[in-house]
C-alpha positions in Angstrom: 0.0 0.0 0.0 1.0 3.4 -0.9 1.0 6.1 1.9 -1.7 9.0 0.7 1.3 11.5 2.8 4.0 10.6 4.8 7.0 12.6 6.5 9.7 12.1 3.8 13.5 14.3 5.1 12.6 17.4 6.2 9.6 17.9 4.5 5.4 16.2 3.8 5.2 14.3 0.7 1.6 13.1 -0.5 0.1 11.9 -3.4 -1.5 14.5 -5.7 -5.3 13.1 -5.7 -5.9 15.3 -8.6 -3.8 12.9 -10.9 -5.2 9.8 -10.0 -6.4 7.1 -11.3 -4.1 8.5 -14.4 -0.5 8.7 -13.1 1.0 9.0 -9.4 2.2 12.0 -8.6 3.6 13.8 -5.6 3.3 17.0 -4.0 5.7 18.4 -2.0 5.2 20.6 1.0 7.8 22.3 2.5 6.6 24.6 4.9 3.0 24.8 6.2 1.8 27.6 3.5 2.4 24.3 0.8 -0.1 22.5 3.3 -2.7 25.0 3.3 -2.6 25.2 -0.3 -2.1 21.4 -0.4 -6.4 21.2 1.7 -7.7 24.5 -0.7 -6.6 22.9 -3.9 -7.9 19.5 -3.3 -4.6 18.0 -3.9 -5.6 15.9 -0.8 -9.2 14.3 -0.3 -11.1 13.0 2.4 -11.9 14.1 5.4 -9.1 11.7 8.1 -6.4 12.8 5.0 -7.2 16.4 5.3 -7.3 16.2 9.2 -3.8 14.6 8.9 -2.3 17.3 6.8 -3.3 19.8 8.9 -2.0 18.2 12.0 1.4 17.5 10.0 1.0 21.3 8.4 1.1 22.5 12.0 4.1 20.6 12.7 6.2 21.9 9.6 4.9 25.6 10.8 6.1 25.0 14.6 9.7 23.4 13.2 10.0 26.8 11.3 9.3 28.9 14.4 12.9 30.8 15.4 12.3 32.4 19.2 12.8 31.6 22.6 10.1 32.9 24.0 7.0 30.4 25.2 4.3 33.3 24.3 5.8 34.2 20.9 5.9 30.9 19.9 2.3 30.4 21.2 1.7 33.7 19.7 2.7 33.0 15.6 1.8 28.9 16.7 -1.7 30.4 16.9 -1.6 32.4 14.0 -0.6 29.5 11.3 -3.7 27.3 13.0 -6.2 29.9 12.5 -4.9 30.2 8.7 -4.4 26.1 8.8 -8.3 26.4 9.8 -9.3 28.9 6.8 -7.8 26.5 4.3 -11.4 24.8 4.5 -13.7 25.8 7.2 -16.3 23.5 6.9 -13.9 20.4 7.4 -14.5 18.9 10.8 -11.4 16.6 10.8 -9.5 19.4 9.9 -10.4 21.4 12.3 -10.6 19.0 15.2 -6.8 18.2 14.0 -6.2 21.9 14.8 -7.5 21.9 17.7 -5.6 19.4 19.2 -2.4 20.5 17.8 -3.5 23.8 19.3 -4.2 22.3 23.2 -0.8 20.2 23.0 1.3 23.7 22.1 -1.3 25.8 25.3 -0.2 23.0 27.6 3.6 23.5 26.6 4.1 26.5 28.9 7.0 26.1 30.8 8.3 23.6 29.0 12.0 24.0 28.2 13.4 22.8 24.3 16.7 23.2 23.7 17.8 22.3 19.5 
């Protein structure tokens, strides 16, 4: 079985759904503005795949975040789920994946990560 997206290096790889049955392709996504155009173009289908992208989406965005500060982090964090969010509003998966994300970087405070 092929993987629909999968972490591939440093970036999300999935298979462009607007290609198939005809060929298979790949779309790459290398920072989380790929993803959210990744969810608006329908590269990716279905709701648990769209919920999945958004969740990894929101990992490439946090990777990508430079500052040592806990409530600037939380601050721009915030900001890339509420556009993550806006890449289809009406998704429930997607959004519950936000969500999530969201809770799991509120509950970080005080957390120290050193790269």
């Amino acid at each position: 079985m092929i993987p629909t997206i999968e972490w591939h290096g440093d970036h999300i790889r999935m298979i462009d759904q607007r290609k198939i049955p005809g060929k298979l392709e790949y779309y790459v996504c290398k920072e989380y503005r790929d993803v959210i155009k990744a969810i608006r173009s329908m590269v990716i289908r279905g709701a648990p795949a769209i919920g999945v992208a958004a969740a990894m989406g929101l990992a490439l965005g946090a990777g990508a975040i430079q500052t040592s500060s806990y409530k600037e982090f939380q601050r721009r964090f915030m900001g890339i789920a509420e556009r993550m969010v806006k890449a289809r509003p009406t998704a429930v998966n997607l959004r519950w994946a936000v969500e999530r994300m969201s809770l799991l970087v509120q509950g970080m405070e005080g957390v120290s990560v050193e790269r």
